[in-house]
C-alpha positions, -999 to +999 in steps of 0.1 A: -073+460+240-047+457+263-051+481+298-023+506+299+007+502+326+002+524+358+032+543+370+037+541+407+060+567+418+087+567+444+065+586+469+029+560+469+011+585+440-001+560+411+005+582+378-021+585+353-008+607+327+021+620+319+035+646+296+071+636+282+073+666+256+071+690+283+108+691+299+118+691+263+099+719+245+101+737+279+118+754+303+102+743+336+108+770+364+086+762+391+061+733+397+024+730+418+004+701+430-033+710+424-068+691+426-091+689+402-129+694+398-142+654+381-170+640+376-178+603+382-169+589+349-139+610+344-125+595+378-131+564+364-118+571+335-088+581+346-087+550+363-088+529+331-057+549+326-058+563+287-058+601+295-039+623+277-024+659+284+003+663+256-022+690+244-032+705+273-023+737+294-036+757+322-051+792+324-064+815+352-096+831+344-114+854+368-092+838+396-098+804+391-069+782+374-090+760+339-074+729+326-079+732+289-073+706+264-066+679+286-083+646+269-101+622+294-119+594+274-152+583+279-155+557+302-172+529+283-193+512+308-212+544+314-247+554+301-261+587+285-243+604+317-209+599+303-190+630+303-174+650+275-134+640+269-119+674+259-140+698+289-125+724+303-119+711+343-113+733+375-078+733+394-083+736+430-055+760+447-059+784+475-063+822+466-027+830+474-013+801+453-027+815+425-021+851+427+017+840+433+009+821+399-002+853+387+025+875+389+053+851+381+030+846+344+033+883+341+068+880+329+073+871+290+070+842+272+054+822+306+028+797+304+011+765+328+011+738+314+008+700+332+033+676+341+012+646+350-020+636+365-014+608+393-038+588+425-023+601+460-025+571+478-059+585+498-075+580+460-078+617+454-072+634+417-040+659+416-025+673+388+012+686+388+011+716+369+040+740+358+048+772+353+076+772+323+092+794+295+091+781+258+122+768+243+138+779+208+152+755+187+186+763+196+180+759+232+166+725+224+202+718+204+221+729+231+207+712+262+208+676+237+246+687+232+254+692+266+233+657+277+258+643+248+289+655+269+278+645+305+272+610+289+307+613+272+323+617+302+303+595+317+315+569+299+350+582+298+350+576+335+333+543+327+363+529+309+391+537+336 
């Protein structure tokens, strides 16, 4: 099987995962950088670059932010030790970053969910989680229409 392409971003971090439905079904209002609790074969997992978080969201329990959902294969080279792909994993944010989560997820609708997982350039695990409003159906319409016009004029312009 082929090994999947690895992102590297503008700013050094080498992305891992990414999750493309999530600017589309919704809202994103305000974004966090956070570390995350792995164990040794989910590093390296993460390294062979097959993770997936199209499924996954974030919730704060007892004070502590839980990535839930979020698939991290087994890594194949690995023994009985191997690790278990859909576990629940730690975020690591200071007290205050979360309690500021806190209150803005008080409001309707709100929800964390996770942008991607990327490498800083030290090596270290981050995840970019989210904290975002669900989109109707007609929001989704409208913001498609209104990407429609800007590329309209765009090419309007274009043609001058």
């Amino acid at each position: 099987m082929a090994k999947p392409k690895k992102i590297k971003a503008p700013d050094g971090n080498v992305v891992v995962a990414r999750n493309r439905r999530a600017r589309h079904d919704y809202e994103v209002e305000e974004t966090v950088e956070a570390g995350i609790v792995l164990a040794g074969t989910e590093v390296k997992g993460l390294r062979a670059g097959r993770a997936a978080i199209d499924q996954a969201y974030a919730r704060i329990v007892n004070g502590e932010v839980w990535l839930i959902d979020a698939n991290i294969p087994e890594y194949a080279a690995a023994s009985f030790m191997n690790h278990r792909p859909q576990a629940r994993r730690k975020l690591l944010l200071h007290r205050r970053q979360i309690q500021k989560i806190e209150t803005r997820l008080q409001g309707s609708g709100r929800t964390l969910i996770p942008l991607q997982i990327h490498f800083t350039e030290r090596g270290i695990a981050k995840v970019v989680i989210a904290i975002a409003r669900g989109r109707r159906r007609q929001d989704k319409r409208s913001e498609a229409a209104k990407r429609e016009a800007g590329r309209e004029i765009q090419r309007s312009l274009g043609d001058r």
